[in-house]
N, C-alpha and C positions, 0 to 999 in steps of 0.2 A: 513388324509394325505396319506395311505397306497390306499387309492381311487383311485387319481390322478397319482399312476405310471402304467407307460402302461405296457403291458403285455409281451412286449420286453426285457424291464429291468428285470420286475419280474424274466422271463427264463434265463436272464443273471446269476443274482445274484444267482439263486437256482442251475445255474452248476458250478460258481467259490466257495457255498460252497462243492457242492459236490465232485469237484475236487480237494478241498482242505482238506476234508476227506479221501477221496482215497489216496492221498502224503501219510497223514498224518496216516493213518492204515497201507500202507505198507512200509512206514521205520520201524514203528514200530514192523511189521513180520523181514522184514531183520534183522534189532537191534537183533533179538531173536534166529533165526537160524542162525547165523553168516555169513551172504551173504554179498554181499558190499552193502553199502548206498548208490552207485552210480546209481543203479538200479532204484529208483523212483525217480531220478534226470533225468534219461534217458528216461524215459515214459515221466514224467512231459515235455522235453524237446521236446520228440516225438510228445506228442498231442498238443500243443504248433502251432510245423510248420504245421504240418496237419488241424487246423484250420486256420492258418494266411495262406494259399498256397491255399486253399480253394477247396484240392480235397481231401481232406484227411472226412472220413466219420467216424460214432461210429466202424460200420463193419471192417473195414481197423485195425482201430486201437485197437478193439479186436486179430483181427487178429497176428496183428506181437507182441500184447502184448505176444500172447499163444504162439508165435515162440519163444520171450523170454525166458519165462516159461519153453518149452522145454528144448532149449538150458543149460540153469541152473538146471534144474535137472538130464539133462544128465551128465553135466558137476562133479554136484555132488556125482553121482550114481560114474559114475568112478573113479573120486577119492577117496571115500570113501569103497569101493567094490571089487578094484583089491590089486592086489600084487605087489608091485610097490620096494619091498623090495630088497636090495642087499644078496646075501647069505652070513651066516656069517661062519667062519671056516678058 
């Protein structure tokens, strides 16, 4: 049975599981470091139009994934790193 699917489908199926691992390991990080869950909703979302738009490549979407990336641990650093206190007295 596993003969007769063409090699098309097979590549299908073996990146919607993979894609569906990837979701699914990084809520699982956000879950844990307390980031928003809206992040691999955003990716998900991300790669999503970049394939139906049909410019969108893996490079691309490494790309702005790391921009992400950055963004959020920039975002983190500072928050959690400065002094953002009022004086008390």
């Amino acid at each position: 049975m596993l003969a007769k699917i063409s090699e098309s489908v097979k590549n299908n199926v073996m990146d919607i599981l993979l894609v569906t691992a990837l979701v699914v390991t990084l809520t699982v990080f956000c879950y844990y470091v307390n980031y928003s869950l809206l992040i691999p909703l955003f990716l998900l979302f991300l790669a999503l139009h970049l394939k139906f738009c049909g410019k969108g490549t893996y490079k691309s979407f490494l790309n702005l994934g790391l921009l992400l990336t950055l963004i959020m641990f920039t975002a983190h650093i500072i928050s959690e790193y400065t002094a953002w206190r009022l004086p008390t007295g």
